[in-house]
mmCIF file of the N, C-alpha and C atoms, coordinates in Angstrom:
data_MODEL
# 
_entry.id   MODEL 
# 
loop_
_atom_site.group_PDB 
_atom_site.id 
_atom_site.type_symbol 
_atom_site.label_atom_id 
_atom_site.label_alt_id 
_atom_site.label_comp_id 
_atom_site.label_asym_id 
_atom_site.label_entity_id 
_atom_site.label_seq_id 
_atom_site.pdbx_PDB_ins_code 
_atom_site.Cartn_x 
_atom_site.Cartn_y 
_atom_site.Cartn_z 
_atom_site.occupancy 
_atom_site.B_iso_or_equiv 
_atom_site.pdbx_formal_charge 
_atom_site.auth_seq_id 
_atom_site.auth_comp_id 
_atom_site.auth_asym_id 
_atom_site.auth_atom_id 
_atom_site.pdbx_PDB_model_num 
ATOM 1   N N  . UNK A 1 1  ? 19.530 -23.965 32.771 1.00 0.00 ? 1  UNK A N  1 
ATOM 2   C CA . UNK A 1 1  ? 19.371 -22.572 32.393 1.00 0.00 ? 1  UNK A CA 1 
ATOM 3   C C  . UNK A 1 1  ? 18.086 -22.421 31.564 1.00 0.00 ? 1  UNK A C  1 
ATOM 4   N N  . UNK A 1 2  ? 17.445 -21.192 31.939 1.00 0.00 ? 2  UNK A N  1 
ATOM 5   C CA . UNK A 1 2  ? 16.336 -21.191 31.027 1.00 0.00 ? 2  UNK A CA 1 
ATOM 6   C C  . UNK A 1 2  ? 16.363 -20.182 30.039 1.00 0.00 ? 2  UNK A C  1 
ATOM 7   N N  . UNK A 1 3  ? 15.241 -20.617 28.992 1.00 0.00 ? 3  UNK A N  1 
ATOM 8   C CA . UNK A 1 3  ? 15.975 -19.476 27.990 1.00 0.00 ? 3  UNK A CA 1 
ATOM 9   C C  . UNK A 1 3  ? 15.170 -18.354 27.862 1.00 0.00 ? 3  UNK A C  1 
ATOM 10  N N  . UNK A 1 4  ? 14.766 -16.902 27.237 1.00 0.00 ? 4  UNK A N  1 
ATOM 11  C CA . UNK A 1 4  ? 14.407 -16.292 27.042 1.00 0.00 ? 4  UNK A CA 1 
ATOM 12  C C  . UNK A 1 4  ? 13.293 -16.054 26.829 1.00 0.00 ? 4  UNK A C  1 
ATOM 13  N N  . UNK A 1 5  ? 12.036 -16.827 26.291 1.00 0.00 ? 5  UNK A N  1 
ATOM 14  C CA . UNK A 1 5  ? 10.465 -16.979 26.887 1.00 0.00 ? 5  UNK A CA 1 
ATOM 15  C C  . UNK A 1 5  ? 10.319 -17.411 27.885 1.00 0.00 ? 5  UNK A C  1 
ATOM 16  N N  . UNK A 1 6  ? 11.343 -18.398 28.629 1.00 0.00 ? 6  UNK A N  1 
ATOM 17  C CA . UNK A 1 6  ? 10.378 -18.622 30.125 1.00 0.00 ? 6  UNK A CA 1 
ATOM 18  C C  . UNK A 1 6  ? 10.731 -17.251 30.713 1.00 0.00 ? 6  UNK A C  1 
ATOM 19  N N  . UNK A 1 7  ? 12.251 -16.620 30.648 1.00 0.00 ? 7  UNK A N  1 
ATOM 20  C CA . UNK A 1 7  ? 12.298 -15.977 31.550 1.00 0.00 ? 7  UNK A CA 1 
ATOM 21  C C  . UNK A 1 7  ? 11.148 -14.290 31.347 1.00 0.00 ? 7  UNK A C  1 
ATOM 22  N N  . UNK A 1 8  ? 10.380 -14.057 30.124 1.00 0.00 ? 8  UNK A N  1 
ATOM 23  C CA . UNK A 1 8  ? 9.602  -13.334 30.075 1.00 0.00 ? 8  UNK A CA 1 
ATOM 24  C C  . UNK A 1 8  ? 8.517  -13.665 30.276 1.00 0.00 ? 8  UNK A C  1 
ATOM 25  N N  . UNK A 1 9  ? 8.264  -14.833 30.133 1.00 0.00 ? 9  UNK A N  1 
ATOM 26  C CA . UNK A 1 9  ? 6.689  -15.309 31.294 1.00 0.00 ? 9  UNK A CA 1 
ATOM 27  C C  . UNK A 1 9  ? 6.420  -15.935 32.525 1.00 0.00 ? 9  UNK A C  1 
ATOM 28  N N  . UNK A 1 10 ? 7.770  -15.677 32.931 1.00 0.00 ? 10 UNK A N  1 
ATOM 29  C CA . UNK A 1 10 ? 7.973  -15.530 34.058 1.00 0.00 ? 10 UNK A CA 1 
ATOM 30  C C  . UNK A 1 10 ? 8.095  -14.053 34.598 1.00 0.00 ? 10 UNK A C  1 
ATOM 31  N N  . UNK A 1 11 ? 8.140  -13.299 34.220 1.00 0.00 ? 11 UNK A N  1 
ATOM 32  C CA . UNK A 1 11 ? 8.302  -11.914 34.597 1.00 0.00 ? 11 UNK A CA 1 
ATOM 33  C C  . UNK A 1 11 ? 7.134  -11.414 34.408 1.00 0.00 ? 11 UNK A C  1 
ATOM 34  N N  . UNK A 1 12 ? 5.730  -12.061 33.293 1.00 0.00 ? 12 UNK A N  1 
ATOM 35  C CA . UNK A 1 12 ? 4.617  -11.773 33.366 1.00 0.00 ? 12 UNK A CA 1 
ATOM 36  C C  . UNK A 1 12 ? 3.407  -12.272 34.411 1.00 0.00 ? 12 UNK A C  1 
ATOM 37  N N  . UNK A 1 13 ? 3.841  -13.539 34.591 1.00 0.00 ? 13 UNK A N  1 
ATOM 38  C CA . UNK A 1 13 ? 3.197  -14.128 35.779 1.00 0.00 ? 13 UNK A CA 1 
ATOM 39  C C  . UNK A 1 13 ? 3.656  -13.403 37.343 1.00 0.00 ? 13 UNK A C  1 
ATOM 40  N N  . UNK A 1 14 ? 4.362  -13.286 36.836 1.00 0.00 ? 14 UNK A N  1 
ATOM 41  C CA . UNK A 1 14 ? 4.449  -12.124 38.244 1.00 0.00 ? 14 UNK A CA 1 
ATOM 42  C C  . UNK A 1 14 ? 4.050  -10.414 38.780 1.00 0.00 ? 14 UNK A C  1 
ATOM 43  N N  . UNK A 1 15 ? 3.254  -10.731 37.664 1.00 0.00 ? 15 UNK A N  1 
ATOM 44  C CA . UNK A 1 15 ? 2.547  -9.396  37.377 1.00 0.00 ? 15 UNK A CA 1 
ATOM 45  C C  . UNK A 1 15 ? 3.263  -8.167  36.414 1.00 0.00 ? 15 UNK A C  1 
ATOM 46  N N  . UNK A 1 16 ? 4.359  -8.474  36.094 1.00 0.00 ? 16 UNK A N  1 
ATOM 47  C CA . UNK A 1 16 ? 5.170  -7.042  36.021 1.00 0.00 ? 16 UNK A CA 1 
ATOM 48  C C  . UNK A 1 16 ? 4.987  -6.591  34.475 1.00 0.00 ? 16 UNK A C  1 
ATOM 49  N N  . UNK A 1 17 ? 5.938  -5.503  33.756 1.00 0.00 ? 17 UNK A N  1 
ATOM 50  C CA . UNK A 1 17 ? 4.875  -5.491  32.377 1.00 0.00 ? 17 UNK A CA 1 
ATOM 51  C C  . UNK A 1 17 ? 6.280  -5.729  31.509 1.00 0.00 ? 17 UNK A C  1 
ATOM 52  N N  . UNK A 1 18 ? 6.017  -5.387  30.194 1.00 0.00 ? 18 UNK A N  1 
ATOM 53  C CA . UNK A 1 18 ? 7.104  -5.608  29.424 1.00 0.00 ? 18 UNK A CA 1 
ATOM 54  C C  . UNK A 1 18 ? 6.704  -4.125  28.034 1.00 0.00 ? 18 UNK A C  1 
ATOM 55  N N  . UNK A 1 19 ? 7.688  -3.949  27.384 1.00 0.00 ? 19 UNK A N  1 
ATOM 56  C CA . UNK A 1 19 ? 7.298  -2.906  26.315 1.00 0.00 ? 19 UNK A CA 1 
ATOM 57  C C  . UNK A 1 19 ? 8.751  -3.673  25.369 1.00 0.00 ? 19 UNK A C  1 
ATOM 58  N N  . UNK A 1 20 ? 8.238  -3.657  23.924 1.00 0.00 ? 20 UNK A N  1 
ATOM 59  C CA . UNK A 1 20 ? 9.345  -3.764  22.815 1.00 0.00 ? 20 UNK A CA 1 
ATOM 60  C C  . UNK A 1 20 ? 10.083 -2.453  22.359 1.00 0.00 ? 20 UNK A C  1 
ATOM 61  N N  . UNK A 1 21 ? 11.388 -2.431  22.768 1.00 0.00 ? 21 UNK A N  1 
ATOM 62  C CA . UNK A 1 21 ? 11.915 -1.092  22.474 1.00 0.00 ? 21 UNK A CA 1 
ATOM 63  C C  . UNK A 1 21 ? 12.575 -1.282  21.038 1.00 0.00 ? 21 UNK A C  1 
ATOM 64  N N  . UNK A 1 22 ? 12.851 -2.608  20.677 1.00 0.00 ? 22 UNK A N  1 
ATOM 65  C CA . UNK A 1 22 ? 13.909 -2.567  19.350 1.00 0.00 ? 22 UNK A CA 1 
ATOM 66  C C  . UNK A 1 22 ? 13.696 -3.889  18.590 1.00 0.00 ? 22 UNK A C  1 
ATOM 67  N N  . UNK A 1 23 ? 13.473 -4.264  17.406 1.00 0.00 ? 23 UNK A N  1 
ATOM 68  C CA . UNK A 1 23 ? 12.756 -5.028  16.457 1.00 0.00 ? 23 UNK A CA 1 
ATOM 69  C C  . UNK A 1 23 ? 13.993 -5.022  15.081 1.00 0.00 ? 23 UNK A C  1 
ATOM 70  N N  . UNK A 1 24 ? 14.810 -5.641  15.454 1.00 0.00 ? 24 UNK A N  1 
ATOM 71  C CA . UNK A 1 24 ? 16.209 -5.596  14.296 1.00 0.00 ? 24 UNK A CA 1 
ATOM 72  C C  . UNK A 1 24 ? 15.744 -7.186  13.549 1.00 0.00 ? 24 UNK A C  1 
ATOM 73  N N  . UNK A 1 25 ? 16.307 -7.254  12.476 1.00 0.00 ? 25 UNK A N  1 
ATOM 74  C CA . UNK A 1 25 ? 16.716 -8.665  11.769 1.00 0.00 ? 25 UNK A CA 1 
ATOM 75  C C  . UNK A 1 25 ? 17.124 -9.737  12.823 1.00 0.00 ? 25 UNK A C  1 
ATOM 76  N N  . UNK A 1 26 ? 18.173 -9.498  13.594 1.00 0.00 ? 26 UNK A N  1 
ATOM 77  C CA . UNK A 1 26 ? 18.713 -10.059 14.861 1.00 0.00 ? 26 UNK A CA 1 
ATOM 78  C C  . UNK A 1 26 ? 18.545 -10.248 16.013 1.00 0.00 ? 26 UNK A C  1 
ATOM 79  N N  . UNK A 1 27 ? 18.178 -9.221  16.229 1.00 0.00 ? 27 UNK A N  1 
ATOM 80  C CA . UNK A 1 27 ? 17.764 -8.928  17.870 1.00 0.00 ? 27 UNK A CA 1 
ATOM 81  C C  . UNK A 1 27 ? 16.237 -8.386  18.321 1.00 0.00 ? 27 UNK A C  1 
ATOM 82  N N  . UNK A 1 28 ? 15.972 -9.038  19.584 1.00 0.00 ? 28 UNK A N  1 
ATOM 83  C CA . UNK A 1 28 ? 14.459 -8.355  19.602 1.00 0.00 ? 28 UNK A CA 1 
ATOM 84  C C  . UNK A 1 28 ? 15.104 -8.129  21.136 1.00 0.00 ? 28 UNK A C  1 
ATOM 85  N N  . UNK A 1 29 ? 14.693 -6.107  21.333 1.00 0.00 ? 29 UNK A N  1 
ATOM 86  C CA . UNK A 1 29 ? 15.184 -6.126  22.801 1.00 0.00 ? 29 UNK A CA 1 
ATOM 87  C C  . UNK A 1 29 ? 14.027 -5.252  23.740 1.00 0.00 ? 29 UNK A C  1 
ATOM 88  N N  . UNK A 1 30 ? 13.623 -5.899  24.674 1.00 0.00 ? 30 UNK A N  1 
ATOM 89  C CA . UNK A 1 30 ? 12.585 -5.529  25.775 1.00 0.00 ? 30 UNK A CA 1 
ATOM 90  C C  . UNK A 1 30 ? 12.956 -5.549  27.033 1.00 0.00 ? 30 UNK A C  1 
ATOM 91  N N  . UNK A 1 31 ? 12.225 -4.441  27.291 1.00 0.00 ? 31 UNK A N  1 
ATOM 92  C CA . UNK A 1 31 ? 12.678 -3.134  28.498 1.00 0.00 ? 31 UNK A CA 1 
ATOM 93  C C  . UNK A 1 31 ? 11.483 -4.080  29.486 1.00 0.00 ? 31 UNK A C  1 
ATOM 94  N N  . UNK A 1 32 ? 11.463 -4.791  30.314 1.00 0.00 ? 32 UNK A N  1 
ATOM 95  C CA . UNK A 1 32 ? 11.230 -5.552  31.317 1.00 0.00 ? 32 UNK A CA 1 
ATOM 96  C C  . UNK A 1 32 ? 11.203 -3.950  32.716 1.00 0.00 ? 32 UNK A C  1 
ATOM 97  N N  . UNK A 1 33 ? 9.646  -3.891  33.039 1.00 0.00 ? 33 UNK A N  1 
ATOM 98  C CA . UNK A 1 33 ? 9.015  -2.634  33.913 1.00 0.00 ? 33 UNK A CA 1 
ATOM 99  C C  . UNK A 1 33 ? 8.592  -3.684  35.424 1.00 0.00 ? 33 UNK A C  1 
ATOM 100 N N  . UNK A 1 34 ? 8.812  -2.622  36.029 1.00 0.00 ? 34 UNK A N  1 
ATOM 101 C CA . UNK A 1 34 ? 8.352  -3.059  37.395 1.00 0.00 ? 34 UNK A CA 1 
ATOM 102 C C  . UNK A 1 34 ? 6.842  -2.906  37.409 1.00 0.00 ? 34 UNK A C  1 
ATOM 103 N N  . UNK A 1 35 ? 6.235  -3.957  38.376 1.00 0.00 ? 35 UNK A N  1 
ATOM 104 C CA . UNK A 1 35 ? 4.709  -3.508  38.981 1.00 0.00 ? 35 UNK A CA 1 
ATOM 105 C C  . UNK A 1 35 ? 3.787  -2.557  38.824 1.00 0.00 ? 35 UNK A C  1 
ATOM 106 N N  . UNK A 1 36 ? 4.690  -1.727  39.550 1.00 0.00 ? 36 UNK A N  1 
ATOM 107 C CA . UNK A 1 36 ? 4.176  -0.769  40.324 1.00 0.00 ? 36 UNK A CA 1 
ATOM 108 C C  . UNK A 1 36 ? 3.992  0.997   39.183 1.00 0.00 ? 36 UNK A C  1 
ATOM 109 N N  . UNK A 1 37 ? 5.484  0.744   39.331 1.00 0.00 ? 37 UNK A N  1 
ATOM 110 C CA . UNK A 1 37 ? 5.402  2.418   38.610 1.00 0.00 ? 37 UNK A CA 1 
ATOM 111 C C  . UNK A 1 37 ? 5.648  2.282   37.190 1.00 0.00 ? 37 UNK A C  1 
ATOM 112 N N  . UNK A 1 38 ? 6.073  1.290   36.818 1.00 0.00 ? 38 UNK A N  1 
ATOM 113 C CA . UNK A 1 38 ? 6.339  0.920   35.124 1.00 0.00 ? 38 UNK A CA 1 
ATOM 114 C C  . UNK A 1 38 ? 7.801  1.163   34.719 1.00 0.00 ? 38 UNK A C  1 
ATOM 115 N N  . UNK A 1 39 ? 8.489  1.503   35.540 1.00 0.00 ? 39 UNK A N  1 
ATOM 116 C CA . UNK A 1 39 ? 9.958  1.760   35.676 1.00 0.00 ? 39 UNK A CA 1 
ATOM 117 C C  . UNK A 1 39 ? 10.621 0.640   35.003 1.00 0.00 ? 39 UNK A C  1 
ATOM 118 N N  . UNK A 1 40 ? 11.571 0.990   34.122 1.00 0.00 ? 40 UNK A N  1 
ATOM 119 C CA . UNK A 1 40 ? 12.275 0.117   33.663 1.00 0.00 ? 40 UNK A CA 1 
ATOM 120 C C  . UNK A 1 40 ? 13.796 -0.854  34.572 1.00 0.00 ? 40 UNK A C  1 
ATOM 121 N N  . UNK A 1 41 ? 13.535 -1.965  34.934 1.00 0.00 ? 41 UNK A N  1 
ATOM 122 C CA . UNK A 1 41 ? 14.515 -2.294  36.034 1.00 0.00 ? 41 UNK A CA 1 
ATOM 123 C C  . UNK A 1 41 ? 15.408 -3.629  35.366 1.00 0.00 ? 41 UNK A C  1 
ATOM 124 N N  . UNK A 1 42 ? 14.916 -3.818  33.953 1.00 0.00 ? 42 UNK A N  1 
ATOM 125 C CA . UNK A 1 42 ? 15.834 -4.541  33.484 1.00 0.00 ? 42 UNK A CA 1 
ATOM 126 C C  . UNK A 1 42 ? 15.451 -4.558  31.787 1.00 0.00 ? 42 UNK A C  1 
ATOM 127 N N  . UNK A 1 43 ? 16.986 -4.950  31.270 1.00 0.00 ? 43 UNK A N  1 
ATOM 128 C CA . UNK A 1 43 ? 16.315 -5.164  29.435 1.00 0.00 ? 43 UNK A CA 1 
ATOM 129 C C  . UNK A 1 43 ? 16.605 -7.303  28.830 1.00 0.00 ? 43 UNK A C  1 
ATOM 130 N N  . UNK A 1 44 ? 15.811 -7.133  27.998 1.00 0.00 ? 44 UNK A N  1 
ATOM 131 C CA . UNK A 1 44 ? 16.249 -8.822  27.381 1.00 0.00 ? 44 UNK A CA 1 
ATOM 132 C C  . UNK A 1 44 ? 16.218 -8.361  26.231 1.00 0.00 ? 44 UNK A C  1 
ATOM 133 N N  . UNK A 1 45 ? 17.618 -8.972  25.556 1.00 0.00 ? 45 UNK A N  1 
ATOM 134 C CA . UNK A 1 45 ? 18.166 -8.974  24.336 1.00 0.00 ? 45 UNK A CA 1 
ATOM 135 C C  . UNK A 1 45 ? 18.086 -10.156 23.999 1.00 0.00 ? 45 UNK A C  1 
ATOM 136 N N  . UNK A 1 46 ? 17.653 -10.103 23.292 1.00 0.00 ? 46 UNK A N  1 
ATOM 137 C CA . UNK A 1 46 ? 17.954 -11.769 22.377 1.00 0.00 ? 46 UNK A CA 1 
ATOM 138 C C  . UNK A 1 46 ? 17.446 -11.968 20.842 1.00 0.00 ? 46 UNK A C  1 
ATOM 139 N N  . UNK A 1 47 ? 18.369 -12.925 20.312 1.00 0.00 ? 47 UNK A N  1 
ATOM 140 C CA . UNK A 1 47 ? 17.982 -13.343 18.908 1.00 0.00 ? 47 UNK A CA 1 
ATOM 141 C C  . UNK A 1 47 ? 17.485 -14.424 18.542 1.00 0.00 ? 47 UNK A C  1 
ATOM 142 N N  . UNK A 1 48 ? 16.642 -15.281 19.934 1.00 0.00 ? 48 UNK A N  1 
ATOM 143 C CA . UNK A 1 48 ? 15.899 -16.172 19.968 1.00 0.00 ? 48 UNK A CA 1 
ATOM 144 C C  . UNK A 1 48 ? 14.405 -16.359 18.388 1.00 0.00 ? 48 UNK A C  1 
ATOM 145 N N  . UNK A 1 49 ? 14.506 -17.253 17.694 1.00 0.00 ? 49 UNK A N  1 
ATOM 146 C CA . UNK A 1 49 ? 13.690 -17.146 17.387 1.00 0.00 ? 49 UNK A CA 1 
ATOM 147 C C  . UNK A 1 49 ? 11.951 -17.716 17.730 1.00 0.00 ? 49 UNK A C  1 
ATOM 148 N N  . UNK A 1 50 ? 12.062 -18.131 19.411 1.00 0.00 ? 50 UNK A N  1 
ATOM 149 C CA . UNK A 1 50 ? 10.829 -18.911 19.831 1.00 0.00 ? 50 UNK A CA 1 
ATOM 150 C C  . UNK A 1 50 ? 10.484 -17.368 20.576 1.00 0.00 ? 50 UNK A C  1 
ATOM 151 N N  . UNK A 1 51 ? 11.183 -16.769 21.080 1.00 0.00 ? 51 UNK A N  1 
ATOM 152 C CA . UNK A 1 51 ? 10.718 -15.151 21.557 1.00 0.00 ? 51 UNK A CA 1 
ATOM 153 C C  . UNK A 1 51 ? 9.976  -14.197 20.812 1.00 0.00 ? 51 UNK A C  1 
ATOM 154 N N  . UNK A 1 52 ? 10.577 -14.087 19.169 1.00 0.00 ? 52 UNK A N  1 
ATOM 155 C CA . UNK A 1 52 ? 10.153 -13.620 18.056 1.00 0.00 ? 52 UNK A CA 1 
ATOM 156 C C  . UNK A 1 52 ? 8.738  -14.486 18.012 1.00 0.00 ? 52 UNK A C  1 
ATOM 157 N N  . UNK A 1 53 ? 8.662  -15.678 18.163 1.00 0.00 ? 53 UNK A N  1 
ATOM 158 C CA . UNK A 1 53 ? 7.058  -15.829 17.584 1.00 0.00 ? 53 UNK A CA 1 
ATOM 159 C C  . UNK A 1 53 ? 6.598  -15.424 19.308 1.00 0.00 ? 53 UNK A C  1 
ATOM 160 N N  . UNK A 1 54 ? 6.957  -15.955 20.310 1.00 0.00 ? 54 UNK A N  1 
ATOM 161 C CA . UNK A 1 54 ? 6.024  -15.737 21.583 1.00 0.00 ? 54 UNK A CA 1 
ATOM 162 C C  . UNK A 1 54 ? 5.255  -13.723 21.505 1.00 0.00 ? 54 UNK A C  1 
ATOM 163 N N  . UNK A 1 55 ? 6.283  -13.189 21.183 1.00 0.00 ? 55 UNK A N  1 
ATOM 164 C CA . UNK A 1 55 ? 5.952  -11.507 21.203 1.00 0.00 ? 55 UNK A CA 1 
ATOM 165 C C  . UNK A 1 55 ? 5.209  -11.627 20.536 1.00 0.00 ? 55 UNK A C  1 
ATOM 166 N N  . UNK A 1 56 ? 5.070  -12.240 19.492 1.00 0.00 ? 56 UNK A N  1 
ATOM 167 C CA . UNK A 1 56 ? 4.485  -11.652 18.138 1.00 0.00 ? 56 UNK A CA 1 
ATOM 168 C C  . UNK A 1 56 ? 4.754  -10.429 17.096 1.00 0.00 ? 56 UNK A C  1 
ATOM 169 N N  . UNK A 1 57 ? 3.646  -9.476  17.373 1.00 0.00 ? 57 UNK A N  1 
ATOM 170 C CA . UNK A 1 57 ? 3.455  -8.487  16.855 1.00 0.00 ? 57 UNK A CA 1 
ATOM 171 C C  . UNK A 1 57 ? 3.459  -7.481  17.975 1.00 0.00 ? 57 UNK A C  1 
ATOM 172 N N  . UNK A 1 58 ? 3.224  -7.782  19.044 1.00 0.00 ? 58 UNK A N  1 
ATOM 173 C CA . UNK A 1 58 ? 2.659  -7.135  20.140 1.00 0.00 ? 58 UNK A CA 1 
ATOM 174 C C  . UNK A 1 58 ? 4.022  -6.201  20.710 1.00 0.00 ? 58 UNK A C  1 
ATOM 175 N N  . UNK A 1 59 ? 3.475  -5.141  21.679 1.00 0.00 ? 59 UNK A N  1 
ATOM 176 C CA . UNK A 1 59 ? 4.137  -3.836  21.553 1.00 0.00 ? 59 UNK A CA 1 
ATOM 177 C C  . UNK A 1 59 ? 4.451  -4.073  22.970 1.00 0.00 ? 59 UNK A C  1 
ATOM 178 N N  . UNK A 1 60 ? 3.674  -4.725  23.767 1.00 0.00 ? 60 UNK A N  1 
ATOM 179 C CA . UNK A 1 60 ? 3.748  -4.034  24.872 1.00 0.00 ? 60 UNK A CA 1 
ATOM 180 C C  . UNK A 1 60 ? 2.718  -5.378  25.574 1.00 0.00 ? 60 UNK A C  1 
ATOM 181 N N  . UNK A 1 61 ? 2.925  -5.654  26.860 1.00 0.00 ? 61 UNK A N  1 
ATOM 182 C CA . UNK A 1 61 ? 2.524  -7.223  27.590 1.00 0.00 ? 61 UNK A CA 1 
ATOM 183 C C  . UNK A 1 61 ? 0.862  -7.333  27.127 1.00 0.00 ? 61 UNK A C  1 
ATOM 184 N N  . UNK A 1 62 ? 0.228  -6.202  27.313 1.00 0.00 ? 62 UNK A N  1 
ATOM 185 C CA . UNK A 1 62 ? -1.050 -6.298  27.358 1.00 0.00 ? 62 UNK A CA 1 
ATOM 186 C C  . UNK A 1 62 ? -1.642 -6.144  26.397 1.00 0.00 ? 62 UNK A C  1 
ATOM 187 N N  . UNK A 1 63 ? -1.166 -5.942  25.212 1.00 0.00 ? 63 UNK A N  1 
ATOM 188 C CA . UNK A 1 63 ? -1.637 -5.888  23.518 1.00 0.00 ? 63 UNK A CA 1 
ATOM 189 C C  . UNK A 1 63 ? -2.313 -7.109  22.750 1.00 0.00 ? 63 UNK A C  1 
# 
């Protein structure tokens, strides 16, 4: 099983985008966008703390 940074750079290597919708003590949760239209087609929740440093600060894939 993989955990929660591969599966978001894996979703970046595939071109698609990502945006941070929620930034809690606990949880960091991102709205995972399609290609094309930016449509939101899935979310990742997690309280990973290797996700927290991979995001950073950053808002949004291309920041």
């Amino acid at each position: 099983m993989t955990g929660p940074v591969d599966r978001l750079r894996r979703w970046e290597e595939s071109g698609a985008a990502w945006r941070v919708l929620a930034r809690t003590p606990g949880e960091l949760v991102i709205a995972l966008l399609s290609c094309d239209a930016g449509e939101e087609v899935d979310r990742l929740r997690s309280a990973d703390p290797a996700l927290r440093r991979y995001v950073g600060d950053r808002e949004r894939h291309d920041d």
